[in-house]
N, C-alpha and C positions, 0 to 999 in steps of 0.2 A: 725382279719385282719392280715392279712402277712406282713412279715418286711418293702419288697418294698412297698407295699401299704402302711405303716407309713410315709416309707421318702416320698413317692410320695405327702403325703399327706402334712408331714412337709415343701417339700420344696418350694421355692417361685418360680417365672416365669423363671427365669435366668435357674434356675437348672432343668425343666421340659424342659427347651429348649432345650437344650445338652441332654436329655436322649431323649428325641422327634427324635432330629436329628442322636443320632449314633443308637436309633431305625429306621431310614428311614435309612442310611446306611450300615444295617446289614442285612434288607429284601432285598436291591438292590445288596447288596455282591452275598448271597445265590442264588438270582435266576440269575445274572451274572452268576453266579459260575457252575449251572444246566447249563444252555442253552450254555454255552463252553464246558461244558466236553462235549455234545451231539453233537455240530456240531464239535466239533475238533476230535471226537472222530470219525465220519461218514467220513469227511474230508482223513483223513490217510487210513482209510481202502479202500476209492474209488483211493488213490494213488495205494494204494499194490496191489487190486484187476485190476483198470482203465489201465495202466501200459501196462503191460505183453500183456493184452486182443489188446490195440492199436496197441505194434507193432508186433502181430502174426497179422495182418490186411494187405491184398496183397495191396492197396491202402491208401490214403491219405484221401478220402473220406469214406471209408470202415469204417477207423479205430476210424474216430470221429462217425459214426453210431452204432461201436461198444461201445463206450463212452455213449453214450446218455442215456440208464437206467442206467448205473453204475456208473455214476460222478452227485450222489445226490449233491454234494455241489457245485458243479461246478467250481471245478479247475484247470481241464483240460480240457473241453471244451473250451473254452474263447480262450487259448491259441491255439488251432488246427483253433478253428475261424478267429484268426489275422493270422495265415500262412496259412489258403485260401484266404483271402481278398483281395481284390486291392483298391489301394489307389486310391482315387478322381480323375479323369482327368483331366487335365487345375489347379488342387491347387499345393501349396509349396511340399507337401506331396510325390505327384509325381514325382517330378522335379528332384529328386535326385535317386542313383543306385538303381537296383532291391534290391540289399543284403541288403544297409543301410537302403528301404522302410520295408524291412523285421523285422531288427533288431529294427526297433523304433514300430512296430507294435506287437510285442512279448512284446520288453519291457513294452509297456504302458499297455498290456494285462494282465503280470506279477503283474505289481503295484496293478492295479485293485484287483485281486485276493489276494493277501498280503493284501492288505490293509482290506478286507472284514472278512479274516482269524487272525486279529488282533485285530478287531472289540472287546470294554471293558477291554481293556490293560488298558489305561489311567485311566478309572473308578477304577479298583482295584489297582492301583500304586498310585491312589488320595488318595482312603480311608484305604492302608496301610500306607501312612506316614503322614495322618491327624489324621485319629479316635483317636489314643494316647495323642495327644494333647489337643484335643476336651475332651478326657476326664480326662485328667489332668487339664484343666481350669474348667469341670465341680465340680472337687475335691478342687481343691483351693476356688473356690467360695462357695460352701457346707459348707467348712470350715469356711471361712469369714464368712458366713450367720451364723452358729452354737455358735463360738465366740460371736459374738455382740448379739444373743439371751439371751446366756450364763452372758455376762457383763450387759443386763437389769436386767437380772432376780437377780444379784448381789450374784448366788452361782456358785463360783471356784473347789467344790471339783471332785475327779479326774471322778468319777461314773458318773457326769455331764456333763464332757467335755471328754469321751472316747468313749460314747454313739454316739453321731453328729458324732464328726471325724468321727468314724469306719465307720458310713453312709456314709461321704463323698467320702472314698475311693472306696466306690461301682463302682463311673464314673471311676476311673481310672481302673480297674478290668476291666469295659464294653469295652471301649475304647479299650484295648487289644482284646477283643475277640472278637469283631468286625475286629480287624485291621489283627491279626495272618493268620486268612483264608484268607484275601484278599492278602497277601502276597504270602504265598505259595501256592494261585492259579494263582498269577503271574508267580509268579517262573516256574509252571509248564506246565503252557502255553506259555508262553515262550519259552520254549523249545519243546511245541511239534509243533508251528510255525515256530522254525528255522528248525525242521527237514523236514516238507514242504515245507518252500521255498526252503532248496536243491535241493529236489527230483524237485521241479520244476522251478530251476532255469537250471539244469542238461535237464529236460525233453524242454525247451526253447532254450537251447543246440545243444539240437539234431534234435529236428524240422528245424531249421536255417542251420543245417548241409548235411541235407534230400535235402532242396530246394535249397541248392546252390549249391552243390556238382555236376560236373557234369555228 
């Protein structure tokens, strides 16, 4: 039997619980981790590709047609959406200037979009600054449990109590290497999020610019 399979075996519920859990927050890091680099990764390339194609487009219609196979994520569609729209007739919505129904109509399209594109931030910024913890407490408790084993069985010598600890700090080892990746695929998501919202806060810009401009 394998090492982990000793402790697994030696330890009691407490300690299977913290390995249980930053095992379910290391499979949900990873495939977090897969399914952002994929769509962030399709995301940019329909900005760099979507882009250019829009405004070589003699129209306003043209240009979101030209969009439509090449904004797989749909970033910019949404946003050519709200600057065809017309707002409600007879609502709040209406009632105020063509420009301002514009600029709340982008805006809110903008949010949308950020927000879809941000989608498992929160998850990896949970389990970068928990899983350490989590498995620090699974090592302190390891420990407890191994000591008071330790003081029934009434032998102190050092080959007795170096054995347990060294198991216990397993959790904290885990704990890290669960938390490490969830970090620095924050970090990198992160940043490839802020450089999408420029290009489309720039590209909501220009739209607003196009329709009002006379």
């Amino acid at each position: 039997m394998s090492a982990l399979g000793v402790h697994w075996q030696s330890a009691d519920g407490m300690a299977r619980l913290v390995a249980l859990v930053l095992l379910v927050m290391s499979v949900s890091t990873w495939v977090l981790i897969l399914w952002r680099a994929w769509t962030l990764t399709r995301a940019r390339r329909d900005l760099q590709r979507g882009l250019p194609l829009f405004w070589a487009a003699a129209e306003l219609p043209a240009g979101r047609h030209a969009l439509l196979h090449m904004d797989r994520e749909r970033v910019l569609v949404p946003l050519v959406d709200a600057a065809l729209a017309d707002s409600q007739p007879g609502s709040l919505a209406a009632s105020g200037r063509v420009q301002a129904q514009l600029t709340r109509r982008l805006r809110d399209a903008l949010h949308q979009v950020l927000s879809a594109l941000g989608r498992g931030q929160v998850v990896l910024a949970t389990v970068g600054s928990t899983a350490p913890f989590i498995g620090l407490f699974g090592t302190v408790w390891g420990i407890y449990h191994a000591l008071v084993s330790i003081s029934a069985a009434g032998d102190f010598s050092l080959d007795k109590v170096a054995g347990p600890v060294g198991e216990a700090l397993i959790m904290t080892a885990a704990g890290l290497a669960v938390a490490i990746p969830a970090v620095l695929a924050y970090n990198l998501f992160g940043k490839w999020v802020g450089a999408c919202e420029a290009e489309l806060e720039g590209f909501a810009h220009d739209l607003r610019e196009l329709l009002t401009t006379p």
